[in-house]
N, C-alpha and C positions, 0 to 999 in steps of 0.2 A: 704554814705558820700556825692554823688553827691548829693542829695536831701538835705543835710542840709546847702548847699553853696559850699564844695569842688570844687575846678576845678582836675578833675580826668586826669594824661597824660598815657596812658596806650596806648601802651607796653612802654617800656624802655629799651635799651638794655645797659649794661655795657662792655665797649669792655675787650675781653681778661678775661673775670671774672672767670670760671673756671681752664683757665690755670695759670691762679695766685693763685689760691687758692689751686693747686694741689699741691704749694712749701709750705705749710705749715712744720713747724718744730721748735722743742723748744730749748733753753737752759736749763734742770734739774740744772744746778748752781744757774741759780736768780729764778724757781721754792723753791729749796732747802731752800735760804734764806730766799724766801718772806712765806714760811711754818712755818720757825724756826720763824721770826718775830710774824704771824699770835699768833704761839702755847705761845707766850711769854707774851701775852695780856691778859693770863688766870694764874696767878700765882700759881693756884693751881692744874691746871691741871697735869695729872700721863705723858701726853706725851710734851716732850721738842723738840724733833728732829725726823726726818724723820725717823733716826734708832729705835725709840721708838717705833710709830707707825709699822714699820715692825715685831718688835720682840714681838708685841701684839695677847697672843690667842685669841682675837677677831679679829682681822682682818680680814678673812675669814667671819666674819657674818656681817660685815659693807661692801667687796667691793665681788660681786660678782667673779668669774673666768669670764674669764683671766686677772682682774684687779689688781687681790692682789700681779700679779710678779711686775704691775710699781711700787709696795712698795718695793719687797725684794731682786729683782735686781740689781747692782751696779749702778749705776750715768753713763750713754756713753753720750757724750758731739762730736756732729758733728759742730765745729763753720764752717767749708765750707756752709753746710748746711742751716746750720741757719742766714749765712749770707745773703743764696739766699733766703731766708723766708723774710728778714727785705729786700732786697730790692724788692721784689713782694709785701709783704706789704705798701712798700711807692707808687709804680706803682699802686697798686689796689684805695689806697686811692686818689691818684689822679683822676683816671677814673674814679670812681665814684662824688666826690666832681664836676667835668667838665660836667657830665649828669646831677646833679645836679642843677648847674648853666644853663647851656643852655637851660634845660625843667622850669626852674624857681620855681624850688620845695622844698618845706620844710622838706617833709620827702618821704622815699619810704615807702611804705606800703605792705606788707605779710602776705601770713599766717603765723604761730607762729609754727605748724607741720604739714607736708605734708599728712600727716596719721593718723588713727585712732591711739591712744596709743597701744601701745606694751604690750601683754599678758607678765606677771609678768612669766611663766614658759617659753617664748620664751627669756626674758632678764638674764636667770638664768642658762639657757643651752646651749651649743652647737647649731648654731654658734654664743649667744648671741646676737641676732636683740635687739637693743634697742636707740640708737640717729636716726635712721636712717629715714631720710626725715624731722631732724630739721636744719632748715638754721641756720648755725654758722660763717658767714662772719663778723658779729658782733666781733664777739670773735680774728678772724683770724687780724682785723684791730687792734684792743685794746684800743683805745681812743675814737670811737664812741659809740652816744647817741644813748639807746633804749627802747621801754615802751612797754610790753603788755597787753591787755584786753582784759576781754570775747568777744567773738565773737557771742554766741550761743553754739548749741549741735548737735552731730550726728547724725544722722537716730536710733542711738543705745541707746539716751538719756546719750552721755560723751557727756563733755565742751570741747569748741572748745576756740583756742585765736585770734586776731589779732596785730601783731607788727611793730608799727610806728620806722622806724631806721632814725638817723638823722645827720648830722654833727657832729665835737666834741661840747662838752660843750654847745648845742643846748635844754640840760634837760627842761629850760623854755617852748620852744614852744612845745616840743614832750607832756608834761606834758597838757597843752592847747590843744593841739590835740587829745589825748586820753580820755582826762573827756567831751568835746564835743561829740568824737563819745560816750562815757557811755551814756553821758544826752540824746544822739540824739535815739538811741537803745534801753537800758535797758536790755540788753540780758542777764547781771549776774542773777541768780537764786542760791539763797543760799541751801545748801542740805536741805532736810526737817529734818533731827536731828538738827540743827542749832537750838539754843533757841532764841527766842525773844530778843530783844534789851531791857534793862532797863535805863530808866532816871530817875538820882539822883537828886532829889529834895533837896534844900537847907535847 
């Protein structure tokens, strides 16, 4: 990135960012709804409500264990909780947008996962390793802008990503930023099953 124009600020520290993001916590209420809404977009679909998808004998082969109890478990709603989630949320987005600002940056820049991907029978089994070492401060804020792209591959030949995070509604420049580093790179490599591209002549 430095090579292609970037001005790189490295390190950056974000004050307090783990101990805000330790308050993480949900409301299952506006989860629930924004399900029911999602499931409603498909008129035809067999499942209408979270209790649908519970009471599906497939569920079990869509969410691995221990996943398939946040289906068949009841709704527990912590608003204390969640209240200190939405204000750690407001405090992290602040401290972040201020590191922002004072390093004069457009986006921060990450890797995409910490680690090589997690074997399919290590995410299947006891004690189920599998988000582990993906930054999800994205998710934890909910209104910022994110984009990733190839990075390259392992020593073991898997893909690797990199993820431009950016302010809210920042999608314009993260967008501009991430086809630059594509053009500047070229790291995507399509599998070799991938067929050829066809162009439709007129």
């Amino acid at each position: 990135m430095k090579a292609a124009g970037a001005v790189i600020v490295d390190p950056v520290v974000i004050p307090d960012f783990k101990a805000l993001l330790a308050k993480r916590a949900g409301d299952p209420s506006l989860n629930d709804e924004a399900l029911r809404r999602y499931l409603a977009r498909n008129p035809n679909s067999p499942f209408k409500t979270r209790e649908d998808i519970a009471k599906s004998p497939l569920l079990a082969q869509g969410y691995p264990q221990p996943k398939t109890a946040n289906w068949t478990r009841p709704l527990q709603v912590d608003m204390g909780k969640y209240g200190e989630y939405v204000k750690a949320r407001d405090q992290l987005m602040i401290n972040i947008l201020k590191v922002m600002a004072d390093n004069g940056l457009d986006a921060i820049v990450h890797k995409t996962v910490e680690h090589q991907p997690t074997l399919i029978r290590n995410g299947v089994n006891p004690p189920y390793v599998n988000n582990k070492g993906i930054p999800t401060f994205n998710t934890f804020l909910v209104y910022c802008s994110v984009i990733t792209v190839p990075s390259g591959f392992t020593t073991d030949n898997l893909p690797v990503g990199i993820t431009f995070f950016g302010r809210p509604y920042s999608e314009p420049t993260l967008l501009k930023l991430a086809y630059s580093y594509e053009q500047a790179t070229h790291h995507r490599a399509p599998p070799s099953t991938t067929p050829a591209l066809q162009t439709a002549r007129k």
